[in-house]
C-alpha positions in Angstrom: 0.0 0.0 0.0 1.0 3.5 -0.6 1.5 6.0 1.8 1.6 10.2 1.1 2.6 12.3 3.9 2.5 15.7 3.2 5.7 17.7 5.3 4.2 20.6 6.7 7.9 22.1 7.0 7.1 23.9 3.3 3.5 24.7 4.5 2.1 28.1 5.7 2.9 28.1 9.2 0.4 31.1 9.5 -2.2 28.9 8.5 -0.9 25.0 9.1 -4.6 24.0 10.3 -6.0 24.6 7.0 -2.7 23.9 5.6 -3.0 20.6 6.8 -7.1 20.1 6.1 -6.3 20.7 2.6 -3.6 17.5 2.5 -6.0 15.4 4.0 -8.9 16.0 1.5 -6.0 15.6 -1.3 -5.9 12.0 0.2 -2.9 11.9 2.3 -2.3 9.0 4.8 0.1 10.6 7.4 1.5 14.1 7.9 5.1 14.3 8.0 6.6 16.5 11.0 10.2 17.3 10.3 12.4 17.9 13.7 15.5 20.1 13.7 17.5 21.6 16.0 20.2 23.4 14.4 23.1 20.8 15.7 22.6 17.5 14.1 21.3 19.5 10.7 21.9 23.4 9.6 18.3 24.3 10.7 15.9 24.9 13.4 12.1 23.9 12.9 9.9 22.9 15.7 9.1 20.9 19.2 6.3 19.1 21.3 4.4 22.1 21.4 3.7 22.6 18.0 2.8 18.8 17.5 0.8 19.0 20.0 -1.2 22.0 18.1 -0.9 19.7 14.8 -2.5 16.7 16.7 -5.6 19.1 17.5 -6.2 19.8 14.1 -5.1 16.2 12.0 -7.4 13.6 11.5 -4.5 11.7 9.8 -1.0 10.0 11.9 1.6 12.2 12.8 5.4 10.9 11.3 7.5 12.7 13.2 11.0 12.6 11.8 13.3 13.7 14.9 16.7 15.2 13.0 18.2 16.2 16.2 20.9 15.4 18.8 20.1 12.8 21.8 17.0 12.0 20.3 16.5 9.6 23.4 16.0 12.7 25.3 13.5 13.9 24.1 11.1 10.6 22.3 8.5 10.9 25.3 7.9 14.4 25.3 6.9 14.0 21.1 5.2 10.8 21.3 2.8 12.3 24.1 2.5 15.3 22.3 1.2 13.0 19.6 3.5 11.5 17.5 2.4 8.3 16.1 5.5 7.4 14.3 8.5 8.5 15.5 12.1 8.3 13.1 15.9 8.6 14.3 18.6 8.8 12.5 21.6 6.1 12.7 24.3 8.9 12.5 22.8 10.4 16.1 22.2 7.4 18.0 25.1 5.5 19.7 22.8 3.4 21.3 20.0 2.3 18.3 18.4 -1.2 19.8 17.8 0.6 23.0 16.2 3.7 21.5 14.3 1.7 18.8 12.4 -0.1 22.1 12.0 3.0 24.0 10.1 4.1 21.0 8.1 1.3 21.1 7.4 1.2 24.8 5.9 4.0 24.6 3.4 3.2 22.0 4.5 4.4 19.1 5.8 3.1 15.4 9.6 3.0 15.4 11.5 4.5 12.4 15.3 4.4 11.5 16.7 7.0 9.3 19.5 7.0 6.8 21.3 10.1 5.7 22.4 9.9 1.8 26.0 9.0 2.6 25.1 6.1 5.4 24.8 2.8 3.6 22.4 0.4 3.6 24.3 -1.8 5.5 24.2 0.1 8.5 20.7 -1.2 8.9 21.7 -5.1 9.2 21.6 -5.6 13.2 18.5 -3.3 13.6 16.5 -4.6 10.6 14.3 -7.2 12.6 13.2 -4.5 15.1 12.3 -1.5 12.7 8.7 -1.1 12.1 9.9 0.8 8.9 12.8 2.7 7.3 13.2 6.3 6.3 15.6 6.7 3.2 16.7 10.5 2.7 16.8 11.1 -0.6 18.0 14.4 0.2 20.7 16.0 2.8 18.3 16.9 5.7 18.2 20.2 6.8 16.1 22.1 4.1 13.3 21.5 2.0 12.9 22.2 -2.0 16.3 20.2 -2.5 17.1 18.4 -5.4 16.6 14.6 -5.6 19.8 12.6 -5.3 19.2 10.0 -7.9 21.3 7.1 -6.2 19.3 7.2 -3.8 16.7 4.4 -6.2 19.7 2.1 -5.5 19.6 2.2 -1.7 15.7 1.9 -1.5 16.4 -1.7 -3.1 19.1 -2.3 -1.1 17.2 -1.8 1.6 14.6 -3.6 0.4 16.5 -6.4 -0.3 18.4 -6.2 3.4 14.8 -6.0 5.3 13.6 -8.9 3.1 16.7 -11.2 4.5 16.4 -10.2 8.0 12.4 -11.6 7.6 11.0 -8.0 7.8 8.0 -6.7 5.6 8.6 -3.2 7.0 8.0 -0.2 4.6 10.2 1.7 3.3 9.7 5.6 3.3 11.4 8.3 1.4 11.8 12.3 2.0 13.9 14.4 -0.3 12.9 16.1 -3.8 10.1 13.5 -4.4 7.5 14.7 -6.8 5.5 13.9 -10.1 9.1 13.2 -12.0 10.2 10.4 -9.7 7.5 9.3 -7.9 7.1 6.5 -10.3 10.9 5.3 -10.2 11.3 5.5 -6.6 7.8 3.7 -5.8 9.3 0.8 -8.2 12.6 0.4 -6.5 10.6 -0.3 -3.3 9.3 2.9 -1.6 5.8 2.9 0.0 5.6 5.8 1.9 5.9 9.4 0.4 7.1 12.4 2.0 6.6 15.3 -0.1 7.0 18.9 0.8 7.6 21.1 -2.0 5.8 19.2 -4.4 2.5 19.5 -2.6 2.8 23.2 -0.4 4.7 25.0 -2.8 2.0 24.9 -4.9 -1.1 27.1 -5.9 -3.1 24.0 -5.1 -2.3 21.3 -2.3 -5.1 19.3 -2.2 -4.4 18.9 -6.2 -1.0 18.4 -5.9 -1.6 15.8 -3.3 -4.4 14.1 -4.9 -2.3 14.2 -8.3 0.8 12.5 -6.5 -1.4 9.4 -5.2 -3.0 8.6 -8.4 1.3 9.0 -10.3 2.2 6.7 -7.1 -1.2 4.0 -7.6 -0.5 4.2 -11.4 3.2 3.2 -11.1 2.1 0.3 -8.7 -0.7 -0.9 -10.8 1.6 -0.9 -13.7 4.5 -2.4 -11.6 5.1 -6.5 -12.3 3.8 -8.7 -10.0 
């Protein structure tokens, strides 16, 4: 099944409520929450409090993608703010398995991230335990990037390295994703869809939502079985 989860980090933070209503008539599953803190990437974005706003308003799950440094620190404060899914990245935790479970614990879906330059096999002693996989297709920090096109190859090695390991989880990618590639990288083995620019940087989001589910449920239909 495809996924789209709209990233409200290009949305109108004036107006994120309707901002986000918009998304969800488009058809998106999940809205995507991107976490910064100006150490582990060049930016600063947001915290529990404003997920906890976004939680008022969504009728759709919360991914919230936590780019930041001791992540551990701060898991509980996001997932009872209302995080449903919560991602780390490999490069900022020194301890994975045990932040992976504390994830868990505390109710939520457990994601591990990999920065464009972290390989795929970085993933090998954690893949049973993921409940999916966050590819960056980009280098995180800021959106409207430019897709990094070898980034196809990692989805399927990642695919193929969760398949060994006995794991069905998804694979989800964030980074320059729109109507060009959504095709490609939903064939190399990417289910869930983060899209920023593509969808709030337009005239229209619900459109340009709606329009990037049908390109992704055309490419699968069309996909071999």
């Amino acid at each position: 099944m495809i996924q789209i989860a709209p990233s409200i980090l290009s949305a109108n933070f004036a107006a994120l409520g309707h901002d986000i209503a918009l998304v969800e008539r488009g058809g998106a599953d999940l809205i995507h929450v991107d976490v910064m803190d100006g150490h582990f990437v060049p930016n600063i974005t947001i915290g529990p409090v404003v997920v906890r706003a976004v939680k008022r308003v969504a009728t759709k799950p919360l991914d919230v993608h936590l780019m930041i440094e001791a992540p551990d620190r701060y898991i509980a404060d996001f997932v009872k703010a209302g995080a449903d899914m919560v991602s780390v990245h490999v490069e900022a935790v020194p301890h994975l398995h045990r932040t992976v479970e504390l994830i868990k614990s505390l109710g939520a879906k457990a994601g591990v991230v990999l920065n464009p330059a972290t390989p795929a096999a970085a993933l090998e002693a954690i893949a049973p335990d993921v409940d999916f996989v966050l590819v960056m297709s980009v280098n995180p920090g800021f959106g409207g990037q430019a897709f990094i096109r070898h980034s196809l190859d990692k989805v399927r090695r990642v695919r193929d390295l969760l398949t060994r390991a006995g794991s069905s989880a998804p694979i989800e990618i964030d980074g320059g994703i729109d109507l060009s590639n959504v095709a490609e990288v939903v064939a190399a083995g990417a289910s869930i869809l983060v899209a920023g620019n593509a969808i709030f940087g337009t005239p229209d989001a619900e459109g340009a939502t709606r329009a990037l589910r049908a390109a992704a449920a055309g490419s699968r239909a069309g996909s071999p079985a």
